[in-house]
Backbone bond lengths (Angstrom), bond angles and torsions (degrees), N, CA, C in turn:
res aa  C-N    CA-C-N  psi(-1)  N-CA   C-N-CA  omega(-1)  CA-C   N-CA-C  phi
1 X - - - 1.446 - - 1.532 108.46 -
2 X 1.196 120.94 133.46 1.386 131.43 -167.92 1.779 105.96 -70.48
3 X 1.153 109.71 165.89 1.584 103.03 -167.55 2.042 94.25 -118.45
4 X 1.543 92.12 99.25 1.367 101.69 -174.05 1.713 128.64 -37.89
5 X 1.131 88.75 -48.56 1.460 108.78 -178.02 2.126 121.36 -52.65
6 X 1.482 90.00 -50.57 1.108 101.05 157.37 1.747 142.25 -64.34
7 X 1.705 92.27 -45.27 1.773 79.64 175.12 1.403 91.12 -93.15
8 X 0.962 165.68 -37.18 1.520 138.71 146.16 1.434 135.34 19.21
9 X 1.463 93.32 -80.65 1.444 135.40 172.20 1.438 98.11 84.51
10 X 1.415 116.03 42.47 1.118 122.98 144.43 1.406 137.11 -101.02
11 X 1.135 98.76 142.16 1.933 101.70 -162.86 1.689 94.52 -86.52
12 X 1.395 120.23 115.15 1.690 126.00 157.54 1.377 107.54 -78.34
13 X 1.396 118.54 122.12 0.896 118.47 154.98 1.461 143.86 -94.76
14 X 1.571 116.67 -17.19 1.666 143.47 147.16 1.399 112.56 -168.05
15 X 1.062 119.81 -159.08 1.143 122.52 -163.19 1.941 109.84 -139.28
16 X 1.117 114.32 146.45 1.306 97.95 171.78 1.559 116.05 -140.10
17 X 0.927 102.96 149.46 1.876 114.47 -177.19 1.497 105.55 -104.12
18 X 1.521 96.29 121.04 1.472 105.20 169.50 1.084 127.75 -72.34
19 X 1.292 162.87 42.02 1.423 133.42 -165.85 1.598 136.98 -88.74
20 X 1.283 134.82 156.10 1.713 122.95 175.26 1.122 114.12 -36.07
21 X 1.270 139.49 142.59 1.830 113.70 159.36 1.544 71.77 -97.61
22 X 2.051 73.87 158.60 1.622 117.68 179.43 1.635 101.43 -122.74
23 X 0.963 126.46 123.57 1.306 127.57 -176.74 1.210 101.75 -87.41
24 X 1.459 128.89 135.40 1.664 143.45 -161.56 1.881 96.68 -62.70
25 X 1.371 101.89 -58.65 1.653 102.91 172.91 0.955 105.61 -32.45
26 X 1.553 127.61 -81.72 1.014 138.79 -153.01 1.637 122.08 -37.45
27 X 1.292 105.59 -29.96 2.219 123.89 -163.72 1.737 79.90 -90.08
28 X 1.239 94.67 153.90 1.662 124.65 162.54 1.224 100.38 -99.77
29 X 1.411 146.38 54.49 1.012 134.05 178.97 1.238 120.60 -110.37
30 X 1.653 148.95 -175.58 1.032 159.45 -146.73 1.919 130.99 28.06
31 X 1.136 147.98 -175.31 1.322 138.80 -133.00 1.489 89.10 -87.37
32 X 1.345 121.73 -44.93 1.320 119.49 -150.52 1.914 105.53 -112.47
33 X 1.080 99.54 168.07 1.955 111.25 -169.57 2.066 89.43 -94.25
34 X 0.918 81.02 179.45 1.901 110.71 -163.64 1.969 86.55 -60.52
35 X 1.288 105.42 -52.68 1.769 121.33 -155.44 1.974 77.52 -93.77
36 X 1.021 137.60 58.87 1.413 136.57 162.21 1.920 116.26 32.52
37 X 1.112 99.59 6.53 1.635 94.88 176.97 1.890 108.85 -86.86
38 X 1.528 75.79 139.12 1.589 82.76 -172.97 1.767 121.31 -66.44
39 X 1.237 97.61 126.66 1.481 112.17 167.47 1.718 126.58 -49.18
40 X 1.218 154.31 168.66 1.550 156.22 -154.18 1.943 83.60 -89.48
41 X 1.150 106.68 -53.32 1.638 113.52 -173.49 1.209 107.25 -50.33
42 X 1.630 123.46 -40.86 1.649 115.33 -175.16 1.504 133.15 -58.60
43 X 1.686 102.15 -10.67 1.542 108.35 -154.88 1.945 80.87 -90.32
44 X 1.334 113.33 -43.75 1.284 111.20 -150.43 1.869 118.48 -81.31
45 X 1.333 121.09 7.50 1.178 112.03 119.60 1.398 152.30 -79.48
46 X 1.734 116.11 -29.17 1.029 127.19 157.52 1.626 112.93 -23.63
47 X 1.552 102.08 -77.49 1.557 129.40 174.37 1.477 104.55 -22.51
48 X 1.850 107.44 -62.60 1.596 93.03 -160.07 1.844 105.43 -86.66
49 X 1.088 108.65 -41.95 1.874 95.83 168.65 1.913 124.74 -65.36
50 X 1.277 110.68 -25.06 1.503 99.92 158.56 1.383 128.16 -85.14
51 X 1.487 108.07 -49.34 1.010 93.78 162.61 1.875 145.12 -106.78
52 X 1.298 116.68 -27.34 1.693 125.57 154.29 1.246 106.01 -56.22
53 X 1.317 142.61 -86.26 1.527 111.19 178.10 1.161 150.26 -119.90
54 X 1.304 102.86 67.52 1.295 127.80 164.28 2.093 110.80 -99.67
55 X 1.275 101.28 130.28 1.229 120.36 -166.46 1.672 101.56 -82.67
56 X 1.377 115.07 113.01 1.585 118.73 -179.84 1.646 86.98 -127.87
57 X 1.163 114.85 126.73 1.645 111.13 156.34 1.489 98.37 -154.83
58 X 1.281 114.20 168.94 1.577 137.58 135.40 0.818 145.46 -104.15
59 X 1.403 150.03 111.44 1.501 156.56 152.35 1.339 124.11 -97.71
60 X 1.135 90.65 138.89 1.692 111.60 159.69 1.611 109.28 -69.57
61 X 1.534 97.42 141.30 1.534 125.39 177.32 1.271 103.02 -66.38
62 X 1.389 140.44 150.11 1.335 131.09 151.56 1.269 139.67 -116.52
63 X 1.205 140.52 -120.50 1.727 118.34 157.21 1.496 111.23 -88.53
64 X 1.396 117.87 135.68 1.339 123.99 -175.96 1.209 108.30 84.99
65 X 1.306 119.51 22.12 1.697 131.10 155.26 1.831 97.77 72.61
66 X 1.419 122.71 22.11 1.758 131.84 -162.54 1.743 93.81 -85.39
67 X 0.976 111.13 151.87 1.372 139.32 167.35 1.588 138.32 -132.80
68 X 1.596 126.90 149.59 1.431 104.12 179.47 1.227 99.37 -138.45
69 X 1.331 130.89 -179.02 1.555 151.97 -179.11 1.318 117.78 168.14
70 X 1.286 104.19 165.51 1.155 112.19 -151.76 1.829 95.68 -133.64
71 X 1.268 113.92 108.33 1.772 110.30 -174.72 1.540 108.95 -162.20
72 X 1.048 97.42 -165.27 2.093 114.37 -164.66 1.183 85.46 -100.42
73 X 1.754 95.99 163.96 1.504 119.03 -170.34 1.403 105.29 -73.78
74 X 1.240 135.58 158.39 1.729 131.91 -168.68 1.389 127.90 145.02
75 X 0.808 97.27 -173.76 1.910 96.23 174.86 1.658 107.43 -128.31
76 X 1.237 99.03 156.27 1.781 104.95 -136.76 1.722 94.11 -152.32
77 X 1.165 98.87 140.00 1.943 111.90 -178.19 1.785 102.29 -120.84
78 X 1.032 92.16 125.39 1.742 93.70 169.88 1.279 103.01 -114.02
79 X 1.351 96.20 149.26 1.769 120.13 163.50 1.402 120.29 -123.34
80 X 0.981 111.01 138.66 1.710 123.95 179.02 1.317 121.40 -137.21
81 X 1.702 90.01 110.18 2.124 82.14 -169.70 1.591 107.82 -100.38
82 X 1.520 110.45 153.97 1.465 102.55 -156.43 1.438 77.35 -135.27
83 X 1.516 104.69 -173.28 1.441 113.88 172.08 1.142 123.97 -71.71
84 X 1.702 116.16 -16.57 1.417 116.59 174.08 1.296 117.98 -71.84
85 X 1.311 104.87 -46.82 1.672 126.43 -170.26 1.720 103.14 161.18
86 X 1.510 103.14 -158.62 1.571 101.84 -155.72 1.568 84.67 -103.17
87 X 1.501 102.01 157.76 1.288 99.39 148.45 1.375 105.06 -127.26
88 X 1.452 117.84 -162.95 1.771 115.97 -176.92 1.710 100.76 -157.85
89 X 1.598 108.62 -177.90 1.411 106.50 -168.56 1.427 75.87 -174.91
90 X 1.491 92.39 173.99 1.525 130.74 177.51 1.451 133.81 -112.99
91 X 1.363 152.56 117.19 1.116 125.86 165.52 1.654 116.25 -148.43
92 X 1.070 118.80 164.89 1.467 125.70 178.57 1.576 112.18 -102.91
93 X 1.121 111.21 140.52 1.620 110.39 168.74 1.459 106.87 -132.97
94 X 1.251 102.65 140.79 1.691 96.72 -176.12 1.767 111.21 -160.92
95 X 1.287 119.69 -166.39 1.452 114.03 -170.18 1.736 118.84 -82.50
96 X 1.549 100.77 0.14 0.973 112.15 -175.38 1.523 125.29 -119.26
97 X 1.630 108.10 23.04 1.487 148.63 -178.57 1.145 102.65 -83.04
98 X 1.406 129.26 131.13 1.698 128.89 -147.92 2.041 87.49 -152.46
99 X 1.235 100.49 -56.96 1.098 97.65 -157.67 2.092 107.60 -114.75
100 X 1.394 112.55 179.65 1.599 102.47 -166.72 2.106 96.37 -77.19
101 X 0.990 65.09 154.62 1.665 76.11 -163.59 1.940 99.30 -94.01
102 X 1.437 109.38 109.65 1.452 126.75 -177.07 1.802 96.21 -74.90
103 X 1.823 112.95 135.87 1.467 99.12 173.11 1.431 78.11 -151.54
104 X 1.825 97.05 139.98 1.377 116.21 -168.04 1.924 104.41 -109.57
105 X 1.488 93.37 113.54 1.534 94.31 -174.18 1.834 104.70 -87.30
106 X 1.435 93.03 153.87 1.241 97.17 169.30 1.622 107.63 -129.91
């Protein structure tokens, strides 16, 4: 592509972009109204990160204390209630999860 400026022999010095201004007042935009009540748009992230994906299940333990599920990449708390009481643990799952993932409850 030819370099305008030059066979021209006009000197550019920048460039500028026109646009309308929109005054921020002016837009109805973002989750919530002027008086903080939530807009139809606010519920529907809530919805999909609390509840679509967020990982809730139960399983049973099996031999060798093993477990399975099925969820999104993240970090994740287990609980296990026993006859003593509960214990809990920690773990991460992610795209770079190869092998069964060991989590040490206390």
């Amino acid at each position: 592509m030819p370099d305008l400026a030059r066979t021209s022999g006009v000197r550019v010095l920048g460039l500028v972009l026109l646009l309308p201004l929109v005054l921020a007042s002016s837009v109805p935009a973002g989750l919530l109204r002027k008086n903080m009540t939530p807009k139809p748009a606010y519920r529907a992230p809530y919805h999909l990160i609390k509840e679509k994906w967020w990982t809730r299940t139960t399983s049973r333990v099996g031999r060798g204390g093993k477990a399975r599920f099925h969820g999104f990449y993240g970090d994740y708390r287990v609980a296990v209630a026993t006859r003593g009481g509960t214990l809990s643990g920690t773990f991460t799952f992610d795209k770079t999860t190869r092998r069964p993932i060991v989590v040490r409850l206390r």
